[in-house]
C-alpha positions in Angstrom: 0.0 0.0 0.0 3.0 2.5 0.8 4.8 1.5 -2.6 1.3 2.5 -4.3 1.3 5.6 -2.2 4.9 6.5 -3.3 4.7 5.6 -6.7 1.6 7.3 -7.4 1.4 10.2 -4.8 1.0 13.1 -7.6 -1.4 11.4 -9.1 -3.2 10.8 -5.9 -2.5 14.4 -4.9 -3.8 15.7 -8.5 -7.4 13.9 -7.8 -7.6 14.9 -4.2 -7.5 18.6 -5.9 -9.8 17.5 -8.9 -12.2 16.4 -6.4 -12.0 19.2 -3.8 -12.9 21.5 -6.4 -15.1 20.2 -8.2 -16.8 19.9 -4.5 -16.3 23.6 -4.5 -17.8 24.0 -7.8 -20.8 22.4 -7.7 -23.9 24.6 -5.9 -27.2 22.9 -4.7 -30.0 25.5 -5.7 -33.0 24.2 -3.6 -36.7 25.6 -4.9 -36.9 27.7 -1.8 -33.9 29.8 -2.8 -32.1 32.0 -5.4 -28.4 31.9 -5.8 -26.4 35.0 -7.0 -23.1 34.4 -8.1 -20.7 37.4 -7.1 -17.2 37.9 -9.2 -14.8 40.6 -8.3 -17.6 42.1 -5.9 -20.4 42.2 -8.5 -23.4 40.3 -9.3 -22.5 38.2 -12.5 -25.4 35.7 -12.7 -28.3 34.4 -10.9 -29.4 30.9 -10.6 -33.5 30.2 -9.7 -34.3 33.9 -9.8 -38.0 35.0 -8.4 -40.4 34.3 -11.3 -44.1 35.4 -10.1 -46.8 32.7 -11.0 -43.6 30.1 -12.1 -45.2 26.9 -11.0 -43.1 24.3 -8.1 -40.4 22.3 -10.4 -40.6 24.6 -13.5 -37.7 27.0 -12.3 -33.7 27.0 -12.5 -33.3 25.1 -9.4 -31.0 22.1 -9.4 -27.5 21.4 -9.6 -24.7 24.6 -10.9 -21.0 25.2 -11.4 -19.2 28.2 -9.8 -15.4 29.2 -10.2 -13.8 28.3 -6.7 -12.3 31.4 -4.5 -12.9 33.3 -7.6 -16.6 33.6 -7.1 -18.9 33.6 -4.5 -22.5 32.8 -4.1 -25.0 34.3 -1.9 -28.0 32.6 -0.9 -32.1 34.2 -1.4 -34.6 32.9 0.6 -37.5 32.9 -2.3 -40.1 32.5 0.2 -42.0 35.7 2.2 -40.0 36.6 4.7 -41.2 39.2 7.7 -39.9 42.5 9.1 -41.5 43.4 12.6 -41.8 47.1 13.5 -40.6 47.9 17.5 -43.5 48.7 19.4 -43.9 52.6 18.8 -46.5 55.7 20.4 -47.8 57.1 17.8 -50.3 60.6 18.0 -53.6 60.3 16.5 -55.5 63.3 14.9 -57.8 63.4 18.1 -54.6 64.1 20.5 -54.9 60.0 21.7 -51.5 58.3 22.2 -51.8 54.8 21.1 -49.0 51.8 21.2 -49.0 50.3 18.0 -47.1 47.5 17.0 -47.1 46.2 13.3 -45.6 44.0 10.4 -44.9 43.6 7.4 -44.0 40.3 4.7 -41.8 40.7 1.7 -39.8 39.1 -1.2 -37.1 39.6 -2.6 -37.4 40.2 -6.7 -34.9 41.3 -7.7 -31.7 39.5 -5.9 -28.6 41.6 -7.8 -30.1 44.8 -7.1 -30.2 43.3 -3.5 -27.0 42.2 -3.4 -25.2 45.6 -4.5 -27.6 47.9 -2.2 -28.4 45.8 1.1 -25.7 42.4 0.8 -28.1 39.9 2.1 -31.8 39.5 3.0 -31.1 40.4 6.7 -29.5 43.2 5.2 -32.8 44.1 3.6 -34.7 43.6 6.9 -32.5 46.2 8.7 -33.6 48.6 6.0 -36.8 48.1 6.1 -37.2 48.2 9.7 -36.9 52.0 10.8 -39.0 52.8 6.9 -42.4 50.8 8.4 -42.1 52.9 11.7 -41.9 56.0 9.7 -44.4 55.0 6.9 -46.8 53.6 9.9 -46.3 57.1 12.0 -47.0 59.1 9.1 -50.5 57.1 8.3 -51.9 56.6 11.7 -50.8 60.6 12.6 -53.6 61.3 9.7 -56.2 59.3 11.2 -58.3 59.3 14.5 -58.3 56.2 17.0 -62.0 55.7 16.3 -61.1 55.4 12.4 -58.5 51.7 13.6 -61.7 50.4 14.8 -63.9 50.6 11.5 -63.4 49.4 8.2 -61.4 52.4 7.7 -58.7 50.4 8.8 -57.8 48.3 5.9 -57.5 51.9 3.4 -55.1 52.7 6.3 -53.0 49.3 5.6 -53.2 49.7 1.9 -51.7 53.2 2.2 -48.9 51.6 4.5 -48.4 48.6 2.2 -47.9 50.9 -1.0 -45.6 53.7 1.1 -43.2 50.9 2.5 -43.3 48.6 -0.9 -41.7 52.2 -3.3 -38.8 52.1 -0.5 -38.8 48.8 -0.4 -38.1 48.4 -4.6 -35.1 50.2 -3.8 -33.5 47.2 -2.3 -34.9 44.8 -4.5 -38.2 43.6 -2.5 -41.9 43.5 -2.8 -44.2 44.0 0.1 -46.6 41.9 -0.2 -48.7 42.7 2.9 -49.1 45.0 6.4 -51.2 44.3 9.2 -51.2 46.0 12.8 -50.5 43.5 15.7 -51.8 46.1 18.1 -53.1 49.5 18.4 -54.4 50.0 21.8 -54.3 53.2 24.1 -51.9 53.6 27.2 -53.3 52.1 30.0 -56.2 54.2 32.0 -56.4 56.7 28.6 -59.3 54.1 27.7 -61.8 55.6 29.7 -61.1 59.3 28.9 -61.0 58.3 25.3 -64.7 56.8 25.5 -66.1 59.7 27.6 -64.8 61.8 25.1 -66.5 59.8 22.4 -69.8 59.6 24.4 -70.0 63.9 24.8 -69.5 63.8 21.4 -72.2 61.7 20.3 -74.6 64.0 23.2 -73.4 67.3 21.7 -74.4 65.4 18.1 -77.9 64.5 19.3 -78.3 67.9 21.2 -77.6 69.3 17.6 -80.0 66.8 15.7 -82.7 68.0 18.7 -82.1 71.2 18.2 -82.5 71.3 14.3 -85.7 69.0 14.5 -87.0 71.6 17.0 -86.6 74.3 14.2 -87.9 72.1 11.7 -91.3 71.5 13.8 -91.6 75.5 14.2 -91.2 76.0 10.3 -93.9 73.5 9.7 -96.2 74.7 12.1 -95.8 77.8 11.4 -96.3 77.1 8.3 -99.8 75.0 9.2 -100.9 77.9 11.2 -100.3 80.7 8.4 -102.4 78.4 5.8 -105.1 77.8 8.4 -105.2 82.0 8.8 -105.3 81.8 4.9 -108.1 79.4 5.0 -110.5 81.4 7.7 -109.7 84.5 5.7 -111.0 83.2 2.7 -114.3 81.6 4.7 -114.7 85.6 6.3 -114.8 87.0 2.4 -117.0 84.6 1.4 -119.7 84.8 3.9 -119.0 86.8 6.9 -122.0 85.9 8.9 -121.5 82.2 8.6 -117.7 82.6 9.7 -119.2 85.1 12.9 -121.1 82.1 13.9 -118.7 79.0 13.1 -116.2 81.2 15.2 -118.9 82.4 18.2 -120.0 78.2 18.0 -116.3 77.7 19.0 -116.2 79.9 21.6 -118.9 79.0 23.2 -117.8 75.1 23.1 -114.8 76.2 24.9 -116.6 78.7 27.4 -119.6 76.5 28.2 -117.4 72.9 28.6 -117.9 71.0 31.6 -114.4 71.7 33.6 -114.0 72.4 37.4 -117.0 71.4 39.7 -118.7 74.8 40.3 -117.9 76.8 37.9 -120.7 79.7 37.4 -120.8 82.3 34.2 -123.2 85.2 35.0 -124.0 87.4 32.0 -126.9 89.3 30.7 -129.1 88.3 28.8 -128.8 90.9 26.1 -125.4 90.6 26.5 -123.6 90.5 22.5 -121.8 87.4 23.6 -125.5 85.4 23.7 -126.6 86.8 20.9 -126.7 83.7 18.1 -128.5 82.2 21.3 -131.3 85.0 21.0 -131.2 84.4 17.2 -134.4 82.6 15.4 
């Protein structure tokens, strides 16, 4: 075995070398990822790059060949990957203070304008970071707390989504989605905030009352001005019949049976009695 060794040692020494490298050579590309091969510190090519729609087996993954020590790949997780937003205060339009805590997923789409702006996909995440606290400040500062609690909420996350995916372009990803965790108020600011939200809706129905209120003296003044039109009218037409009609009234309201009693004393050729004195 030691003669073979000694007679053949280059040999044995050229294979060990043929064999290391082509170890070194050969890259696994798995579906889940996207290789980019780096030469000289740039991006040269790109093995299972992020095809939207491209169905599972239909893509470049499989088995590659890299230059050794000459070029280097960097490995793209092709799957969504998350970036959580540190738990923040943010000031609502109606003065509330309210702890929010979001998140966001994204992809990466375009891995060579990753690699030369954020060097790997952790890279990307640190980016992103500090841009969905800003993007998520700026939106929720627009809106009041009562607006998180509607369906007002989801234009709020679309606004987010579309503000974080432009910066997010810049390194190479897509946001694919936002959503809020939390957005609750400080402890013991709860109450305050729903007392202020209850005098609102009083001073709201103290303003409905008050408008109805207007709207029944409009109308009835209204009735009562047409009901003076119509007894005008009956007076030019015949002025005796409205004298009576009017004295019949009276005398309704005069002569009703009320308190227990009650004693009118007039005489009898008094003008009140006349339509009594009348044929």
């Amino acid at each position: 075995m030691n003669s073979i060794w000694q007679d053949y040692k280059p040999a044995w020494i050229a294979l060990g070398a043929v064999v290391i490298g082509a170890m070194l050579s050969v890259i696994v590309v798995p579906e889940t990822e996207q290789v980019v091969i780096v030469r000289s510190g740039s991006p040269d090519r790109v093995f299972n790059a992020y095809v939207p729609g491209a169905p599972f087996g239909a893509t470049d993954a499989g088995i590659h060949w890299r230059i050794p020590v000459f070029e280097r790949a960097v490995r793209i997780d092709k799957r969504l990957l998350s970036v959580d937003m540190q738990q923040e205060q943010v000031l609502s339009t109606d003065q509330l203070r309210l702890n929010v805590d979001a998140f966001a997923r994204f992809r990466i789409i375009d891995p060579v304008k990753m690699v030369q702006t954020a060097g790997t996909t952790e890279g990307v995440t640190e980016q992103l970071q500090p841009i969905l606290s800003s993007v998520v400040r700026q939106e929720l500062g627009k809106r009041t707390f009562e607006s998180l609690l509607t369906a007002e909420r989801g234009e709020a996350m679309a606004h987010i989504r579309d503000g974080l995916d432009r910066e997010a372009r810049e390194y190479g990803a897509q946001v694919v989605d936002v959503q809020i965790k939390r957005a609750d108020l400080p402890e013991g600011a709860l109450e305050s905030a729903f007392a202020r939200m209850q005098a609102a809706r009083q001073e709201e129905a103290k303003t409905i009352t008050a408008q109805g209120q207007k709207d029944a003296q409009i109308i009835r003044a209204d009735a009562e001005a047409q009901a003076a039109r119509i007894y005008a009218d009956a007076f030019g037409k015949d002025p005796k019949f409205y004298d009576f009609y009017r004295a019949m009234q009276s005398y309704s309201i005069s002569f009703a049976k009320g308190e227990a009693g009650k004693t009118i004393l007039l005489s009898p050729d008094n003008a009140y009695l006349q339509h009594f004195r009348e044929p």
